[in-house]
N, C-alpha and C positions, 0 to 999 in steps of 0.2 A: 059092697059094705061101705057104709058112710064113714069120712075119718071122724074121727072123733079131735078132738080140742087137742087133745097132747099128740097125737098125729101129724097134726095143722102145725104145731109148737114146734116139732121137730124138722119138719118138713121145713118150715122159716130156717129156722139157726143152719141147716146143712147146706140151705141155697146162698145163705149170708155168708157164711163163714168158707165156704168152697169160693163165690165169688170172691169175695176180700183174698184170699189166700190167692187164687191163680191172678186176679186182679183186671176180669172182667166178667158181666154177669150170664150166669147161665139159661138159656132160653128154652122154657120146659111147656108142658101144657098149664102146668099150674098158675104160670105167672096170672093166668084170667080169671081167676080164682080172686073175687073183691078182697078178700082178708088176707089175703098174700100180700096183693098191692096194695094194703096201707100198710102191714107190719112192715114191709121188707126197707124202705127209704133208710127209716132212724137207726134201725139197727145196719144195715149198709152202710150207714154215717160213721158209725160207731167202728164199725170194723175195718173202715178207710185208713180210720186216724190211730188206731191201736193194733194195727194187727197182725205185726210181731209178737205180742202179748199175748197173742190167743190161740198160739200152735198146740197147746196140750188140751183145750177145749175142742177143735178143730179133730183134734184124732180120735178122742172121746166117741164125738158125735160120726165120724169116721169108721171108725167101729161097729155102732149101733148101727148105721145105711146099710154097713155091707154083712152084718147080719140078717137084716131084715134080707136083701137082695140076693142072700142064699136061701133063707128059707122059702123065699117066691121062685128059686130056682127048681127047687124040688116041694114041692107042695106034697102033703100026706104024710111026709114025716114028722111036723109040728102041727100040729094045734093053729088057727086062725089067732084064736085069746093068744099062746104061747108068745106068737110071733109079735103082736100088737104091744104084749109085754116088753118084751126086748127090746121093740123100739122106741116104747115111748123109755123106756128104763134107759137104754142110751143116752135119750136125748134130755133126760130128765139132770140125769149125769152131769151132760156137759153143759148144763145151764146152770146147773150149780158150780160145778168149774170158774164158770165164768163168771156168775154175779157175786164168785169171792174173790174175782181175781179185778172185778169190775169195784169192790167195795177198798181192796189194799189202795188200788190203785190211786181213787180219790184222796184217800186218809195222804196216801202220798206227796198229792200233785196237795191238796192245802197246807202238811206241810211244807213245801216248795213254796209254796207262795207268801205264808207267813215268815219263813225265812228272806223272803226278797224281800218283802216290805221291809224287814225291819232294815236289812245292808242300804236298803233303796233310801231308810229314813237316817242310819246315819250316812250316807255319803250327802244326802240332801240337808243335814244339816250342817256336817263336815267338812264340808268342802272351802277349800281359800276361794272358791268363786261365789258372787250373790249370783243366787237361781230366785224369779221369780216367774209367778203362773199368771200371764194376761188374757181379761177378757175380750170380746169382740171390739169393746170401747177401748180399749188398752189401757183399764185399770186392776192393776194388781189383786190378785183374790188368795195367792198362796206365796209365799217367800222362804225365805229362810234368814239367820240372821246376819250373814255376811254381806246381803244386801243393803242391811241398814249401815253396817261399818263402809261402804263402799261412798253411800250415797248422804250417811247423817244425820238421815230420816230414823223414828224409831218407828215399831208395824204400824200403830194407829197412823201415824201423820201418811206413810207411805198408801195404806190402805184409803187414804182421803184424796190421794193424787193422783193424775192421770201420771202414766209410765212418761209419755210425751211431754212434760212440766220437766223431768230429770233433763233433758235432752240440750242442749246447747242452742240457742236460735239460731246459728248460724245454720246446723247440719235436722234440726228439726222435720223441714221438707222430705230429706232423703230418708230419715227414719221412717217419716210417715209412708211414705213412697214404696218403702220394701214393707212393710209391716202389709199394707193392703194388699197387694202383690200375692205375701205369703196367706193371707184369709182367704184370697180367691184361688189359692191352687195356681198360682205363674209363678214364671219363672224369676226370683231374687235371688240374690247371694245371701248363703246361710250364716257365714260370718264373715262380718265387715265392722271398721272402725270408726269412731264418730265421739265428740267428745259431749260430756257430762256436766253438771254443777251441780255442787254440794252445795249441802243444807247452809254453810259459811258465804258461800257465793263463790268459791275455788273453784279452777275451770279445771277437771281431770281428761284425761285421755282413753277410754274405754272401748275393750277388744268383747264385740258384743255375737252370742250366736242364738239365732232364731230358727225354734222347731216348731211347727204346727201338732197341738192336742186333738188328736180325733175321738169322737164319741156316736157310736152306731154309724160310722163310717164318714163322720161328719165331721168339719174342722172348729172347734168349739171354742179355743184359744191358742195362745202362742208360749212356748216355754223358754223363756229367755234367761241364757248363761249368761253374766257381766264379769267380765276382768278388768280389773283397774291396771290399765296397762302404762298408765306416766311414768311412774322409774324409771321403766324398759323403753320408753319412747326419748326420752331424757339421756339414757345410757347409750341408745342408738346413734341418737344425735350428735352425743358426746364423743362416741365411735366416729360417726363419719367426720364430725371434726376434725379428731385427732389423725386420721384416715388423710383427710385432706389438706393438714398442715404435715403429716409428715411426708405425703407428694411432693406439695411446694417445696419443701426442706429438701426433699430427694433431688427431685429436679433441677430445683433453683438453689443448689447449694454453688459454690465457689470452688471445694470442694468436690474430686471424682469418688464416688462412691460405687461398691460395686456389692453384690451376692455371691456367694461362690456355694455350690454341693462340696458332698464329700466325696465324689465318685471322677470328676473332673476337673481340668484345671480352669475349665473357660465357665466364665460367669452366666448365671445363670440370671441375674439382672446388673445393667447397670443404667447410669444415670446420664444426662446428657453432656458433663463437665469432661465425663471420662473422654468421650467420644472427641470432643473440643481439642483435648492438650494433646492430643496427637493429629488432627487434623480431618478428622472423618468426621461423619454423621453418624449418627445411632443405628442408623442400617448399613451405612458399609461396615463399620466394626463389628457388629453381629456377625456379621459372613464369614469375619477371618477367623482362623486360628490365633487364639491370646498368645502363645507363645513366639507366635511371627512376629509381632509387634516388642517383643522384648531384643534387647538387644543379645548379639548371640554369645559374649562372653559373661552375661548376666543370669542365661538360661538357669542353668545348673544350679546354681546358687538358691535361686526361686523356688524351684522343684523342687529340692531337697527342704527346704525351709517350712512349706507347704507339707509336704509327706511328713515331717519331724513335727510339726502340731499338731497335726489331726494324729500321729500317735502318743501324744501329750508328753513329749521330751522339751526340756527348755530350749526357746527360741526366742530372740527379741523381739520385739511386738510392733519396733519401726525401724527400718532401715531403710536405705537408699540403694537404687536401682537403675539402670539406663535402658528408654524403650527409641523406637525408630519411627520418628513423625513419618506423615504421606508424605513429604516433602524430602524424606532420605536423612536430615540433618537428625542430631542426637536430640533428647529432649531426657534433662535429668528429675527423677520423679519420688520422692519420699513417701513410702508404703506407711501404715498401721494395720494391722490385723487383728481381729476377736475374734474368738470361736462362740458360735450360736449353739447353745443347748436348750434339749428339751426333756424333762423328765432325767436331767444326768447323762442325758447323751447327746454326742454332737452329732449337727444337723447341719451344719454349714460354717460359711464363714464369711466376716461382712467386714470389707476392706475401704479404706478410705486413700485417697490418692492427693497428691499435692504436686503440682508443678513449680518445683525448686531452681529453675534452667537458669532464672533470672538470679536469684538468691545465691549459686555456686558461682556464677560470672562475678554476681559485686564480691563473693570473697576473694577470689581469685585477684580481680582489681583491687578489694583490700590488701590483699597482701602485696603484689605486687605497690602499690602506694605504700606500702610499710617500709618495703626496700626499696621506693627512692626514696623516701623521708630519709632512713638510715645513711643511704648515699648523699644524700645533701645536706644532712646532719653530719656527717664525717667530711666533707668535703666541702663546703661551701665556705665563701673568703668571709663571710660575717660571724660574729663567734654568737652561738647556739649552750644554751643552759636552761634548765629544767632547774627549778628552787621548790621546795617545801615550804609551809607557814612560817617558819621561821627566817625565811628569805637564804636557807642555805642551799649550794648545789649540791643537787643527786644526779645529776645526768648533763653532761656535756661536752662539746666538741674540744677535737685538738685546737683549733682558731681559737678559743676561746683564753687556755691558759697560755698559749704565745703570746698573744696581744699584751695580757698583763704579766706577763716574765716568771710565771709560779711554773712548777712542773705538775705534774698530776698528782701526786699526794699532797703536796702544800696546796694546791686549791682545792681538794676535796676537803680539808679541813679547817678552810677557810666559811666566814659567813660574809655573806655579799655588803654585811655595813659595814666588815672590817676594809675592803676594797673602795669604799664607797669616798668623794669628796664630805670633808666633815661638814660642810658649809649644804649638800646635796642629801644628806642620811635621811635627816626626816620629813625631808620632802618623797624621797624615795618609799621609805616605809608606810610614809600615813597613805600613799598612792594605792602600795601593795595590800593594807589594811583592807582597804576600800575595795581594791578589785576581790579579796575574798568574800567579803561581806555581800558581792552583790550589785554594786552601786555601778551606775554607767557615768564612765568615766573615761578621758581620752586613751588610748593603746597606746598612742608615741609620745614620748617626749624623752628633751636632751638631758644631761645629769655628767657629770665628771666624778672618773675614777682613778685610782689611784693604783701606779705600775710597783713594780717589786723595788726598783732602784729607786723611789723617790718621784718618778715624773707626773702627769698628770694628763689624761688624758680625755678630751671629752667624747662621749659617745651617743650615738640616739636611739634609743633602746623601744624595742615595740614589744609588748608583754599582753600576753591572754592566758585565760585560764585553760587548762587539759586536764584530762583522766587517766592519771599512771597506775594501775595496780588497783583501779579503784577508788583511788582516793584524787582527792582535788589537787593542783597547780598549778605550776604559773610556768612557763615558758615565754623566758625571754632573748629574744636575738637584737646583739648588742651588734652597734657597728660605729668603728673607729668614724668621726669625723670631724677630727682634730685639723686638718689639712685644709677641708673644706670650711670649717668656722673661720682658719685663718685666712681662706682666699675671702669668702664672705666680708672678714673685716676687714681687709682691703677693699676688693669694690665700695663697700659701704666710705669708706675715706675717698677713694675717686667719688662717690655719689655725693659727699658733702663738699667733695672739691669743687666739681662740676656746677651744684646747687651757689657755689660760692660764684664762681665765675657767673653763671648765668643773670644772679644777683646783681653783678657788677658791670656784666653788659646793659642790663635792665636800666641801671642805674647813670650809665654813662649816657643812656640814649636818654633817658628823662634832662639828665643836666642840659645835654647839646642843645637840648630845645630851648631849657631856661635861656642856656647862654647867646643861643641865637637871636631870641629876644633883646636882652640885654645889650650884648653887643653890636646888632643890626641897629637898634634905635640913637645905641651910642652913636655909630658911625655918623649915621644921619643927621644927628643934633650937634657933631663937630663942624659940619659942616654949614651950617644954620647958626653959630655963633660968633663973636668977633674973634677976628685971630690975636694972640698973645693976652686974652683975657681971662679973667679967675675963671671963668665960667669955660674955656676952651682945659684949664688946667684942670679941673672936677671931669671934664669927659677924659681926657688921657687918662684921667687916674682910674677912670671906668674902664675904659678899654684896657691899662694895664692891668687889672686885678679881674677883670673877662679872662683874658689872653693868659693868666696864671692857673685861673680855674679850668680852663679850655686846655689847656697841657696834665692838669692833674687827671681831668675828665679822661686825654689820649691815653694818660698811663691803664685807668683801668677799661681803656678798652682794650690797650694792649695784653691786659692780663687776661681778659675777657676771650678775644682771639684764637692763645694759647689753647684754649678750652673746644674751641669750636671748630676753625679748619687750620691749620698749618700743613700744605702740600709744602712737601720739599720730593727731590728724587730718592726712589725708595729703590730695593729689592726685597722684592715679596717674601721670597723663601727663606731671607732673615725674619722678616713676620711673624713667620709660619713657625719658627725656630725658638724664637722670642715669646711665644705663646705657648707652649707646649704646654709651661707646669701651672697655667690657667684652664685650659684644657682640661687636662689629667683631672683638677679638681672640680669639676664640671660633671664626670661623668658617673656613672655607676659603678658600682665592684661588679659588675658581672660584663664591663664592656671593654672589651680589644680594641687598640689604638693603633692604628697604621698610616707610617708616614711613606709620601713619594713624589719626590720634589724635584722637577728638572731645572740640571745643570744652565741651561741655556737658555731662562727664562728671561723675560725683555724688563728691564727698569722701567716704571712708573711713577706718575708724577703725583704724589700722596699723600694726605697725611698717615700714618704709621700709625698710631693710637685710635683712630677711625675705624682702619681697616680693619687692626687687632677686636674691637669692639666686633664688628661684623663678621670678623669669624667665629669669635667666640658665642655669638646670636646663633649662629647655622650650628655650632656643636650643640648647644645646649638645647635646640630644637632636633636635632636628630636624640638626645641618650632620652626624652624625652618618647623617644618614639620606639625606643626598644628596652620596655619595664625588664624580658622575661633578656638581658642581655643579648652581646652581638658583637658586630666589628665595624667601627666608626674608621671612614679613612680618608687623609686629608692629602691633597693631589696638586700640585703645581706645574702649568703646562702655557705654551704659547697656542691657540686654537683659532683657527678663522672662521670668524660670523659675516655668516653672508648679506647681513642687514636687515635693518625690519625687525619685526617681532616671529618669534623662529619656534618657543615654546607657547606658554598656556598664556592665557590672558594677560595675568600681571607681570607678565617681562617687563621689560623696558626695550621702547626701539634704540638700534644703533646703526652705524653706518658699519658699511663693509670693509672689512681688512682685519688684521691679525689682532688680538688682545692680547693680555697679559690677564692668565686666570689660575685662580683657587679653587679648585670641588673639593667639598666635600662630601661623601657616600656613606649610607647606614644601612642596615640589613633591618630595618624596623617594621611599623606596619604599613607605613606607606599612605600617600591620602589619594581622595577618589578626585576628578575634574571637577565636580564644584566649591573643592575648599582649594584645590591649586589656584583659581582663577580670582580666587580672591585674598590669596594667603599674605597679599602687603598692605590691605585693606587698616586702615587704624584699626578700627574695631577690636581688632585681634590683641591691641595689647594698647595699654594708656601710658606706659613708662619705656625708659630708655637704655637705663641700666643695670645690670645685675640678671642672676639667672631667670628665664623663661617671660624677656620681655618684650619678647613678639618682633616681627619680622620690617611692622611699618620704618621703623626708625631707621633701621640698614638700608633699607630702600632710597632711604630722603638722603643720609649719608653717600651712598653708590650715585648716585644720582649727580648730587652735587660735583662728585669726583666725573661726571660726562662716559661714564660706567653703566654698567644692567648687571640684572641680576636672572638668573635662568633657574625655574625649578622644574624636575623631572621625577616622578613620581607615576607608582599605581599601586593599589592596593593590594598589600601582603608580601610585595617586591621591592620596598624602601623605597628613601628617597635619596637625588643628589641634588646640591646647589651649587651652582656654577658663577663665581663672578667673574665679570669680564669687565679691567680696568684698559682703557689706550696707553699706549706706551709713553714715555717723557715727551718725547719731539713733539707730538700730537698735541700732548696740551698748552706746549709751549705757543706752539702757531691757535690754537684755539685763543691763549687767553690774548692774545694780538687781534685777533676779531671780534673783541666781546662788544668794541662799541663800535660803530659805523659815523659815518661823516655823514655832519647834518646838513640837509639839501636844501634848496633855497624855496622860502615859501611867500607870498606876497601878502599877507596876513602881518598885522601888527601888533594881535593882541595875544597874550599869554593866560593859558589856565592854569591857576595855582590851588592843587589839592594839599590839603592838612587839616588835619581836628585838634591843632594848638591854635585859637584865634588870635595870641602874640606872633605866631610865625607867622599865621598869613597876613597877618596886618603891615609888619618889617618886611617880608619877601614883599607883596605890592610895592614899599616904597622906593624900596630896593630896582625895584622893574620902571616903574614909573619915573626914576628920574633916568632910569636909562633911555626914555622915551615909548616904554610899551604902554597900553590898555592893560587891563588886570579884571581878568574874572576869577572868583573866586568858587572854594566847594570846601565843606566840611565832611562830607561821607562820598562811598564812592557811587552812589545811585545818581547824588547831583553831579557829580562831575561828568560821569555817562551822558545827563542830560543834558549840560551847558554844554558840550561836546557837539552834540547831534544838533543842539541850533544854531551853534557857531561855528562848525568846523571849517567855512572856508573864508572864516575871519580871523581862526587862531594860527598865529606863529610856530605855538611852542606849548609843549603840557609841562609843568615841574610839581611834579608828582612823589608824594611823601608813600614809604612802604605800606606803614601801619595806621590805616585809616577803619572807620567802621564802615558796616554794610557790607559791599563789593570792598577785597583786600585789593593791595598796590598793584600783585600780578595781574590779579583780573583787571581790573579796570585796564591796564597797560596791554592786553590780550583784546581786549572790546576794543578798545581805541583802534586799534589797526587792521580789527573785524572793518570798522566804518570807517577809517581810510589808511591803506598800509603804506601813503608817505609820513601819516604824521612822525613828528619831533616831539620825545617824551624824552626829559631828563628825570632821573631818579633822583630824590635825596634821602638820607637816613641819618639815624646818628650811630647806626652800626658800619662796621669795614663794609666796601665795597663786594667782596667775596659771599660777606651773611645778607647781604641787601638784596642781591640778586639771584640766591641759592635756590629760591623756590618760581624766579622765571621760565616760562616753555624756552622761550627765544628770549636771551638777552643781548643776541647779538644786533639786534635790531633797536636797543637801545641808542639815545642821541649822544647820554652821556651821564654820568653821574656826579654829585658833590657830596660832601658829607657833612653832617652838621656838624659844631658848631659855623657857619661864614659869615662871610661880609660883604658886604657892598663891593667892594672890589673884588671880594677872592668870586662873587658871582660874576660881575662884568667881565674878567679875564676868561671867566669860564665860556659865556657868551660870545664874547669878542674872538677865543679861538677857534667856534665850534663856527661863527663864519669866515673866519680867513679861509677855513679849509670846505667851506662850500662850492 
């Protein structure tokens, strides 16, 4: 029997739908069947993609099969028609079934899709991001309007623009680059960043994603998300700035900083300062235990401190603490703590560290300096006061009201102008004025105050400003030197004495010349006149009233003299004895004075005011040399110098055998060998007397006396000075050799140095009628040179001291350089003693005269020096 159309109908839906269900297809005779194989594909399509859907059509059609495939089991008890009914009625069934389960379905799936449109249209208008839809050219064909707020554009203009016009020229390339990329199916990144400009000309920063539009499986445009992402680029930046200044801060702070959890006590970061103030690196410290590093009677304290915050009981927030450098020694360290919360809870704790080691040392030396201030405020010999604006004291020492006779409540309620000299007050205060106000103005000066009984006392007062309490003033330390004004104004009367005398020596030596003059030509011109005639009685009367002024002349050289050397025999230790309470006021209030004087010390032959001078030089050159005090000690001894120069350069030589000597010894700073070696250099000092007037002048003194002087010195070990004077006998036989007997020369002529052209004019004449030649010299370079061309034609040099150029010694030193027989008499119009004070050898002298002479008192002098040839 032929099937008939709904047969066929049936036959499809049960191969369809049995396939689909088991989920592969069944292979029957019929598949060969031409209208099999073209119905079965679409409806197999259909049944693929839905065929969950179609389980109750499926058993339907189910049903009616195995109807049918019973009644083909037993044939003869239905009807052919019967059976044909059943099955097409099955199948009829389940295709009804299905083409209403096939009609929901759609009404379905459109609503679904009308609903995604519409979520689809607003999220696509919705959205904070611009969505635009590009074509192959990459111009815009769909948007939305957030694109235009992104970019400026409103749709016409955007829709006039290529996408790539938005783009920034610099990242342009790469746009294009991935855009092509994505058209051809390769591989680009979907989203990537690249900056923009607005319609203003603003360069933004845009976080861009690119999806490819397919159409019948084809890529037909590009659906591009844009986020303006500059805020967040800007914020980032901002970040990692901040990010990176609070590194540098962390790192490079000065400052140990450190992290701490709440679970542990070792830090969970710190920085590399920490690591520093103990002596580690950041990786050894990491490795130890933080609490090794604390010191172990600190531990506890720590711990507890720590545990007592994190359970929010009060704790102070900085204290101090001691840890254990690599190095073993303590290291003291000032903590701060904060507790880090988050959301109200703690999460840490972030500590900051300070190394204080140096800071606890200067206190501890503050204070220690507090208490010797106090100690040398209470104890020191100078008196010590603290005054207020008002010039009253608030504060000061016992020395202070001793000195002025008050007890301590009558000078607490004293004002310093009531103590003050009336004549000193407002000199005083417009001073103190001034030091408040600011103004720079000297610290020291002297002022006279007045004691409880009436006395007067002056003092030298040094004042600065301090901070007591906070507030400003004036400390001043006063120091008696009443004692010392009155040694000052003594020396200052020897300095005008001495100025006097010097004056008068000066003075004497000018006239002698005059008078040399005067008198020498007198002589001459007596001689040259008639005898018993007026004109013989006009020279007598010259030469008497010469010979008058020539005696007043002696007197002040005599006075003159006094001034300059008088040796007589001395004993030093009476010197030393005689000097003390010049001494005493020489020195400092902080300087010890020790005497030690032997008994058995040898008499020398001295001036006594000289010496005194020259000890008083060496004291006031040692307290000079001990500001912070000491012990100055003055020693008298017989010592033997073995000759020569024995100390530093500036000794003086001497010959061997015993002296008679003075040290004196200082505990001061002592000087180094290049100021020993030259410490009697003038340089060192241009005056002679009075305090700190340098060492030359003792020297020339010592000197004169046929004495040295020895300095012993090194730095930070004092110094001593030693004079070594010969004893009496010695100088006696010295000053018997000072001049030698003059030897016989076969020469006739004499060289006569002076820069009075009156004396040389009268000495020639003088010489000449005694029958010499006469050369003459005004400075001593010619005389050197009349010398050297004449020397074995000259007799005799008569050589004046104070000449210019080469002085009298030189020239008398050269002379004997270029023949050590010559015959050099000295003349001056100073003593014999000041004439030849500054000769090497004066014993090599022919002989000396003094001015004023004469014609005879020169021949007698000539006439003896050769009897005794």
């Amino acid at each position: 029997m032929k099937d008939s159309f709904w047969t066929k109908l049936a036959i499809v839906l049960v191969y369809a739908i049995a396939s689909a269900t088991l989920g592969y297809l069944i292979l029957t005779k019929d598949l060969t069947e031409w209208w099999f194989s073209i119905a079965l594909p679409p409806i197999f399509f259909v049944c693929l993609r839905r065929r969950k859907s179609l389980y109750r059509s499926m058993l339907l059609i189910i049903l009616g099969v195995g109807t049918v495939h019973y009644f083909l089991r037993y044939p003869g008890r239905f009807s052919q028609e019967f059976i044909e009914f059943i099955s097409v009625f099955a199948s009829v069934c389940g295709l009804c079934e299905f083409i209403t389960f096939e009609f929901k379905r759609r009404d379905k799936v459109n609503q679904l899709l009308r609903d995604s449109e519409d979520r689809y249209r607003r999220l696509f208008e919705g959205t904070q991001d611009g969505i635009v839809f590009l074509e192959r050219d990459l111009t815009p064909s769909l948007m939305n309007d957030h694109i235009c707020e992104v970019t400026g554009y409103n749709r016409e203009e955007l829709l006039e623009k290529s996408f790539i016009d938005l783009v920034h020229p610099s990242d342009r390339e790469m746009v294009l680059s991935n855009a092509g990329k994505r058209f051809q199916g390769g591989d680009a990144p979907r989203i990537y960043e690249f900056r923009g400009i607005r319609k203003n000309g603003d360069v933004i920063e845009v976080e861009g994603s690119f999806d490819p539009v397919y159409k019948d499986r084809e890529i037909v445009g590009i659906q591009v998300v844009v986020r303006d992402i500059t805020e967040r680029k800007r914020n980032h930046e901002a970040l990692r700035e901040s990010e990176e200044r609070y590194g540098l801060l962390f790192e490079g702070a000065e400052e140990g900083i450190a992290l701490y959890g709440v679970e542990t006590p070792d830090p969970i970061l710190f920085n590399r300062r920490c690591a520093e103030m103990l002596g580690y690196t950041q990786e050894e410290l990491a490795e130890r235990d933080m609490m090794d590093v604390v010191h172990p009677d600190d531990r506890r304290m720590l711990v507890d401190n720590n545990r007592r915050r994190l359970a929010g009981e009060a704790v102070p927030r900085t204290y101090e603490y001691r840890c254990i450098h690599k190095e073993g020694r303590e290291v003291n360290i000032e903590a701060s703590f904060d507790l880090i919360r988050k959301n109200d809870e703690i999460i840490g704790i972030q500590a900051f560290f300070r190394d204080i080691t140096e800071k606890k040392k200067a206190e501890q030396e503050l204070k220690e300096s507090a208490e010797r201030y106090r100690a040398l405020f209470e104890t020191a010999n100078d008196s010590i006061a603290v005054f207020d604006e008002n010039v009253r004291p608030i504060l000061f020492n016992e020395k202070f009201y001793q000195v002025l006779g008050y007890t301590t409540e009558e000078i607490a309620a004293l004002n310093l102008l009531e103590i003050l000299h009336p004549d000193d007050r407002e000199i005083v205060l417009e001073k103190n004025r001034q030091r408040f106000n600011g103004q720079d103005i000297p610290r020291t000066y002297e002022f006279r105050v007045l004691k409880k009984g009436g006395g007067v006392l002056t003092v030298e007062g040094s004042f600065d400003i301090v901070q007591l309490d906070g507030k400003k003033r004036i400390q001043g330390i006063l120091r008696d030197i009443t004692e010392r004004k009155l040694m000052e104004n003594r020396l200052f009367e020897k300095q005008k004495e001495r100025t006097l005398i010097t004056l008068a020596g000066g003075i004497a030596h000018d006239f002698n010349n005059i008078l040399l003059g005067i008198m020498g030509n007198a002589g001459l011109l007596k001689d040259e006149v008639p005898k018993d005639s007026d004109a013989e009685e006009m020279v007598k009367s010259i030469l008497s009233s010469s010979e008058r002024l020539a005696r007043l002349t002696k007197e002040l050289l005599d006075y003159s003299r006094a001034g300059i050397h008088q040796p007589r025999r001395i004993d030093l230790n009476q010197v030393v004895l005689d000097s003390i309470d010049m001494v005493k006021g020489s020195l400092g209030p902080n300087v010890l004075l020790d005497f030690d004087c032997s008994p058995e010390l040898k008499q020398v032959h001295a001036d006594p005011m000289q010496i005194q001078q020259v000890l008083l030089n060496f004291c006031v050159n040692s307290n000079e040399a001990m500001e912070d005090g000491g012990t100055l000690t003055i020693r008298t001894r017989n010592l033997f110098h073995p000759g020569g120069q024995q100390g530093s350069q500036s000794e003086m030589e001497l010959e061997p055998g015993y002296y008679a000597c003075i040290q004196v010894s200082d505990t001061g700073t002592g000087m180094p060998t290049e100021v020993l070696n030259h410490v009697f250099d003038p340089f060192f000092t241009t005056k002679f007397l009075g305090r700190g007037l340098g060492l030359a002048a003792s020297a020339g003194i010592v000197k004169n006396h046929h004495g040295s002087i020895r300095v012993e010195s090194q730095p930070g070990k004092g110094s001593t000075f030693t004079l070594f004077l010969p004893e009496a006998e010695e100088i006696a036989r010295k000053d018997a050799e000072t001049f030698r007997v003059a030897g016989s020369s076969e020469g006739n002529k004499v060289l006569i140095v002076d820069d009075d052209n009156v004396v040389v004019g009268v000495t020639s004449k003088m010489f000449q009628k005694m029958g010499y030649e006469t050369l003459t010299a005004n400075d001593g370079d010619k005389a050197l040179s009349l010398f050297e061309i004449h020397k074995d034609k000259i007799h005799l040099v008569f050589l004046d001291i104070q000449i210019p150029g080469l002085s009298g010694p030189e020239v008398f030193e050269k002379i004997l350089e270029i023949d050590p027989g010559a015959q050099v008499i000295v003349n001056s119009g100073y003593d014999r003693s000041t004439a030849i004070a500054e000769m090497r050898d004066p014993e090599r002298l022919a002989g000396y005269i003094q001015k004023p002479y004469t014609a005879s008192d020169l021949e007698e002098l000539i006439q003896s020096l050769e009897a005794h040839a």
